[in-house]
C-alpha positions as CSV (number, residue, x, y, z in Angstrom):
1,X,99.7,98.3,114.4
2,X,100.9,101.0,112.1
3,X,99.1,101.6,108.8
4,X,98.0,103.6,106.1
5,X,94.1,104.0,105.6
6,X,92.3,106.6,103.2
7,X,90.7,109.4,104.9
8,X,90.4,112.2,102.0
9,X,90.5,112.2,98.5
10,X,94.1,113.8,97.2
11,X,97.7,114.4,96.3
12,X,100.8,112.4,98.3
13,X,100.3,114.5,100.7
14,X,97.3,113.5,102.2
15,X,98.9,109.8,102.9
16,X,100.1,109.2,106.6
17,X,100.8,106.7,108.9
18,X,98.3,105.9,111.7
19,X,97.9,103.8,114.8
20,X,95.2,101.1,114.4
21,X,93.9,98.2,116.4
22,X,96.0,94.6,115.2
23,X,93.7,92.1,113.2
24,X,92.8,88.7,114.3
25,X,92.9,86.2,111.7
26,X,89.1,84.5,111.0
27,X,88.5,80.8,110.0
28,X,90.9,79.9,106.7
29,X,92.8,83.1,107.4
30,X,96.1,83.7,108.1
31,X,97.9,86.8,110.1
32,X,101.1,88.0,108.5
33,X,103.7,90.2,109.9
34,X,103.9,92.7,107.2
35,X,108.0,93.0,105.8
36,X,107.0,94.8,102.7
37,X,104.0,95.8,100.0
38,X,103.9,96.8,96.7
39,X,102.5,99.8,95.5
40,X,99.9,99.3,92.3
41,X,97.9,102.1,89.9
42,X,95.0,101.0,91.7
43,X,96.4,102.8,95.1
44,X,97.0,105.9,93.2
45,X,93.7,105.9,92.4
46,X,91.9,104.9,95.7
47,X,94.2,108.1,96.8
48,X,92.5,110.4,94.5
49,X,88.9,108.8,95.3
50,X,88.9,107.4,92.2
51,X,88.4,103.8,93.1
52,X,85.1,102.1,94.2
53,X,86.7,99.4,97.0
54,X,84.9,95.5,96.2
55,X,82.7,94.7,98.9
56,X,84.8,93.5,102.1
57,X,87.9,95.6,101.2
58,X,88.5,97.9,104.5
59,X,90.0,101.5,103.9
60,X,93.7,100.6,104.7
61,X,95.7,100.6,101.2
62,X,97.7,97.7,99.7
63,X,97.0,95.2,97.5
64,X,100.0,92.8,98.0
65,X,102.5,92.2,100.5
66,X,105.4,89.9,102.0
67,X,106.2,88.9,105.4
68,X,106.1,86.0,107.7
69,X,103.1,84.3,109.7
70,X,102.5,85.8,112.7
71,X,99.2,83.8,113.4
72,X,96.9,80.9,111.4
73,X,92.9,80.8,112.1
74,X,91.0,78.4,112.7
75,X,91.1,75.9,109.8
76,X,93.9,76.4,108.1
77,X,96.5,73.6,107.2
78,X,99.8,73.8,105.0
79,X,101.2,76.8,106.5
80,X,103.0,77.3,109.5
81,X,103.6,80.2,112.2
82,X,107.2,81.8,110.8
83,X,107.1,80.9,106.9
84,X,108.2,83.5,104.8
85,X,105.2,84.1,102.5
86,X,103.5,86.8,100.0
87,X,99.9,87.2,99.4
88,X,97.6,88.6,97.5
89,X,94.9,91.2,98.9
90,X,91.8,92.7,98.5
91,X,93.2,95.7,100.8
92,X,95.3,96.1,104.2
93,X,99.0,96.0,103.1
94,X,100.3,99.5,103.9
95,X,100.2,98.4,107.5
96,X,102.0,96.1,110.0
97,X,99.6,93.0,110.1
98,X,97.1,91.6,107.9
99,X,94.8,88.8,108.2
100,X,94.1,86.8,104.7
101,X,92.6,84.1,103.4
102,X,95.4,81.4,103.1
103,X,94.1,80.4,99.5
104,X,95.7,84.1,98.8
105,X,99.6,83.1,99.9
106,X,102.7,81.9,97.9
107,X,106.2,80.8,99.4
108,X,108.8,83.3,98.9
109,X,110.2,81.9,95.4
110,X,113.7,80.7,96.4
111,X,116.4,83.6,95.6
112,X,114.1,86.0,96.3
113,X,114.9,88.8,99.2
114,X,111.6,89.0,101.0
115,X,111.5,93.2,100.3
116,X,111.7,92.3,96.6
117,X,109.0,89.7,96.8
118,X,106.4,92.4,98.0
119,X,106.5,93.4,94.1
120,X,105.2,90.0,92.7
121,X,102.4,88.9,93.9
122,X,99.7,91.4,92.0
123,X,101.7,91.6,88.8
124,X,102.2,87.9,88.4
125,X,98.7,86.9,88.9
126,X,97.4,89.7,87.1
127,X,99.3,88.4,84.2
128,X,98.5,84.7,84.3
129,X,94.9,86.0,85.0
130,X,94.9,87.7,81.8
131,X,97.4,86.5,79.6
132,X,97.2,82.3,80.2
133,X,94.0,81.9,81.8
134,X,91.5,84.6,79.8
135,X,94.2,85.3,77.0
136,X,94.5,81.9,76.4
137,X,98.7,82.0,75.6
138,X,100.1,79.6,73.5
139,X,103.8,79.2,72.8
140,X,104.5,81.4,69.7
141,X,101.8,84.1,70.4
142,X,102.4,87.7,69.8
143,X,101.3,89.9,73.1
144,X,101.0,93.7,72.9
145,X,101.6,95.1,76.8
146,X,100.7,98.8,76.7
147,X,103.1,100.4,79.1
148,X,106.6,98.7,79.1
149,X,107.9,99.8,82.3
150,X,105.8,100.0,85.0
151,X,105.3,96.6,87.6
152,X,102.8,94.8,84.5
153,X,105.4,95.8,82.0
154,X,108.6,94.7,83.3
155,X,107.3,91.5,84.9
156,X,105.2,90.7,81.8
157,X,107.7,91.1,78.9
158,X,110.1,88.6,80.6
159,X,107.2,85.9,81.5
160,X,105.5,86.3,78.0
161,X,109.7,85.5,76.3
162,X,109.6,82.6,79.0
163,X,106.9,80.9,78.2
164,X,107.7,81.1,74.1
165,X,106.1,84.1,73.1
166,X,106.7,87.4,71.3
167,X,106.8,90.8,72.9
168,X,105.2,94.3,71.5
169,X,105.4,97.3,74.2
170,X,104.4,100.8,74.2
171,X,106.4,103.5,75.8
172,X,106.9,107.4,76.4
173,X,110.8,108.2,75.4
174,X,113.9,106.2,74.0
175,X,114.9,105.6,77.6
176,X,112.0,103.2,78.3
177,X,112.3,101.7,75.0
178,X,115.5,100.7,75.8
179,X,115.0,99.4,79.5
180,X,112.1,97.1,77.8
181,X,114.7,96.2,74.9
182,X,117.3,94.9,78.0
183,X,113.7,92.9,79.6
184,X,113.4,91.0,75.9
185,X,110.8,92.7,74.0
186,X,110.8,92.2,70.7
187,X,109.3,95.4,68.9
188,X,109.5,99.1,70.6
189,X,107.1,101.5,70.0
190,X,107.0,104.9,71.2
191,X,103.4,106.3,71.2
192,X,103.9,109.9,71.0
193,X,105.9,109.8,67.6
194,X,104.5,106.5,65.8
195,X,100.8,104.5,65.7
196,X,101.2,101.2,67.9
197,X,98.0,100.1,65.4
198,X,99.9,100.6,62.4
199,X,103.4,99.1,63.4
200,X,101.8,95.9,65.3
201,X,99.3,95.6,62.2
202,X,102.5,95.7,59.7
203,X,104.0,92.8,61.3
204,X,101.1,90.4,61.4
205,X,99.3,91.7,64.6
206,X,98.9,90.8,68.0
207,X,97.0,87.3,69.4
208,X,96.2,89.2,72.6
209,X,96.7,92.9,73.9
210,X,96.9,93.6,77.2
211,X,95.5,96.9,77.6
212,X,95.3,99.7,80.4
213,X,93.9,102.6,78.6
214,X,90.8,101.5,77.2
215,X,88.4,103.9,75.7
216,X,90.6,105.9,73.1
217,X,92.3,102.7,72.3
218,X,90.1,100.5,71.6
219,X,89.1,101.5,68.0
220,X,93.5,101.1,67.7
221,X,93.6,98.0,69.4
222,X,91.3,96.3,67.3
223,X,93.3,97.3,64.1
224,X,96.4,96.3,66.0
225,X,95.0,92.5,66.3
226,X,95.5,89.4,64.3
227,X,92.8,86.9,63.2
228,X,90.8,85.4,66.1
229,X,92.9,87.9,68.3
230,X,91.6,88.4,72.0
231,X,91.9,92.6,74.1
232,X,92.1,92.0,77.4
233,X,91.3,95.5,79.1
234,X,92.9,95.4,83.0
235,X,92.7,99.5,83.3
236,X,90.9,102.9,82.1
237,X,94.0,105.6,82.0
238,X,92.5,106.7,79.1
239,X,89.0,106.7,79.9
240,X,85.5,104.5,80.5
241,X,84.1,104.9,76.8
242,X,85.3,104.8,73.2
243,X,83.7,103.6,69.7
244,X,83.7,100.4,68.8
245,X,83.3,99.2,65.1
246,X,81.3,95.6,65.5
247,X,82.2,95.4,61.6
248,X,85.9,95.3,62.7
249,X,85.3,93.4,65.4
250,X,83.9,90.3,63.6
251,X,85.6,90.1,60.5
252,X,88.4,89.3,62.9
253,X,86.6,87.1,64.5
254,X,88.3,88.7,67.7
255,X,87.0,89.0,71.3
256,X,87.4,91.9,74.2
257,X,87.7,90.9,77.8
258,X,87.3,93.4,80.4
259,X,88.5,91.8,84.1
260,X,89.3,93.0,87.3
261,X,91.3,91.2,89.9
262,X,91.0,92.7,93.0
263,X,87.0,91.8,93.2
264,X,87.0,88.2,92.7
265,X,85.9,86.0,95.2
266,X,88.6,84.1,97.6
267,X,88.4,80.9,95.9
268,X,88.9,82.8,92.2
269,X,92.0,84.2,93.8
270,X,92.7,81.0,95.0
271,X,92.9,79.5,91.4
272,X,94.9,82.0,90.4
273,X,97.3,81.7,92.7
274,X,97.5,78.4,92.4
275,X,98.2,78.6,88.9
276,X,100.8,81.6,89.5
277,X,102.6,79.0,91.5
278,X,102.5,76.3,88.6
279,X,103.9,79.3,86.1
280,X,105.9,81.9,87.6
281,X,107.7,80.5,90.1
282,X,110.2,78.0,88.5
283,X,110.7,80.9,86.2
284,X,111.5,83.3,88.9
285,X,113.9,80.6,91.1
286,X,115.6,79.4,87.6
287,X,116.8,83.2,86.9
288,X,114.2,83.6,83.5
289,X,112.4,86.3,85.3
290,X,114.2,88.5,87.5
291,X,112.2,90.7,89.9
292,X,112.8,94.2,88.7
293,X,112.5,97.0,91.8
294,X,112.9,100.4,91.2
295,X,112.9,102.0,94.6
296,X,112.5,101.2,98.4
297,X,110.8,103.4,100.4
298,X,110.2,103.5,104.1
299,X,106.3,103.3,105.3
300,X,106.9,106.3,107.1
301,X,107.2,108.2,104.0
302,X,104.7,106.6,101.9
303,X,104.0,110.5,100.5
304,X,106.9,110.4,98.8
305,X,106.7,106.8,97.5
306,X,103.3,108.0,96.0
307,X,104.9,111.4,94.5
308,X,107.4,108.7,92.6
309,X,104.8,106.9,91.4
310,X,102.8,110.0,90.0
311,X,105.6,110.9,88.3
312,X,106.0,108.1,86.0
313,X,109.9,107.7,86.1
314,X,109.9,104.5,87.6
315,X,111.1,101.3,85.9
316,X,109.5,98.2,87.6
317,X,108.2,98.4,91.0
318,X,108.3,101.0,93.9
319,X,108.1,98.8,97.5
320,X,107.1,100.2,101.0
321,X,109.0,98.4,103.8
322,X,106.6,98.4,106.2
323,X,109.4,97.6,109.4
324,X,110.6,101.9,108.6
């Protein structure tokens, strides 16, 4: 099969496409023949060398793909060879074939070209992971999502407006503003000219922030939180360490999550995409969440879909089709 693997720590450039040996799907796995994956921050990283892989992760990249069963291990019941499926992985979706556990696949949501679908599966169980499950989301909450237009953003300002809530973001320019304006969010902030603290705090605060920068917000975040408010920290842009004021902390009786996804064991995954299914999905097939793709690029030239994604331009999500 064809895939992309990491060999040495650096730009775009270092990414190429290499013959390897096909897997063979294991007891409760599943093989799929790889249409398309989605490309995620924590690629960019493993790129740079920047990213400690969880135990049992091989080198190929990819965190999420779509396709179509190719093959079911032993054990497995409720698929069958041919269905149109995407999946959630721990690693092994820049390539032609993967073998994963089948707790770990979805249906295509009806609607939904299966290039397109390559984008969903790590955003909407990041989201549910963090926002419904360790959030705890209730109709009427007010979520802060630090970084309106990247895969998170645009996927979680729609399903946050679904399911009743309201919508802060945090963006670079007017431009991205705007895009996460025409996604439903509610209030606009652009970081490099106003204090997301002070404009979230002015209007009553936020129940839960999902954040991706961590240390230098955190002292910000907690300011930027309402009574019994809950920071759920998914990502370190901005760095492993910051201050943290315990006074502030508990006179808002307020709690800080930090989670990772992409470690949990199979049958944590499994939950959660179980409960992805339960959420997302009649949301995506009844049209309230549209599945926002910025650019399709061909495996061949995953350099080039990396360069995009360095560059921070994109709105939504950039998809490698793996058949190119």
């Amino acid at each position: 099969m064809r895939a992309v693997r990491f060999r040495v720590p650096g730009g775009p450039e270092t990414l190429c496409v290499e013959e390897l040996a096909d897997p063979v799907p294991e007891a409760g796995e599943v093989l799929i023949d790889i249409a398309a994956a989605g490309l995620n921050r924590a690629d960019a990283l493993q790129r740079r060398g920047r990213y400690n892989l969880p135990p049992g992760a091989g080198d190929i990249f990819g965190m999420e793909v779509s396709g179509r069963i190719a093959g079911l291990g032993p054990g497995v019941t409720g698929f069958r060879t041919g269905d149109d499926v995407v999946a959630l992985l721990a690693s092994g979706g820049y390539a032609s074939l993967v073998a994963v556990p089948a707790g770990q696949l979805l249906p295509v949501p009806s609607g939904v070209g299966i290039i397109d679908a390559a984008g969903i599966p790590e955003v909407a169980a990041t989201l549910v992971s963090n926002v419904v499950m360790t959030g705890s989301f209730q109709e009427g909450a007010t979520v802060l999502i630090h970084g309106a237009t990247g895969g998170i953003g645009t996927f979680g300002i729609q399903l946050v407006k679904a399911m009743g809530g309201r919508v802060a973001v945090t963006a670079s320019t007017p431009e991205k503003l705007e895009a996460a304006r025409a996604l439903g969010a509610d209030i606009l902030i652009n970081y490099t000219t106003e204090d997301f603290a002070d404009v979230v705090d002015g209007l009553g605060g936020a129940d839960i922030i999902l954040d991706t920068v961590a240390g230098p917000y955190l002292d910000r975040n907690l300011q930027a939180l309402a009574p019994f408010g809950r920071i759920v920290s998914i990502g370190m842009q901005g760095g492993a360490e910051g201050p943290l004021d315990f006074s502030k902390l508990m006179k808002k009786k307020a709690s800080i999550h930090g989670t990772l996804l992409r470690d949990r064991p199979a049958w944590q995954k499994a939950e959660i995409m179980t409960r992805t299914r339960e959420i997302v999905w009649p949301l995506i097939e009844t049209g309230a969440i549209r599945i926002t793709t910025d650019t399709i690029f061909p495996l061949s030239d995953v350099a080039s879909a990396h360069a995009y994604f360095d560059s921070g331009n994109h709105v939504g999500k950039i998809i490698l089709d793996c058949s190119l």
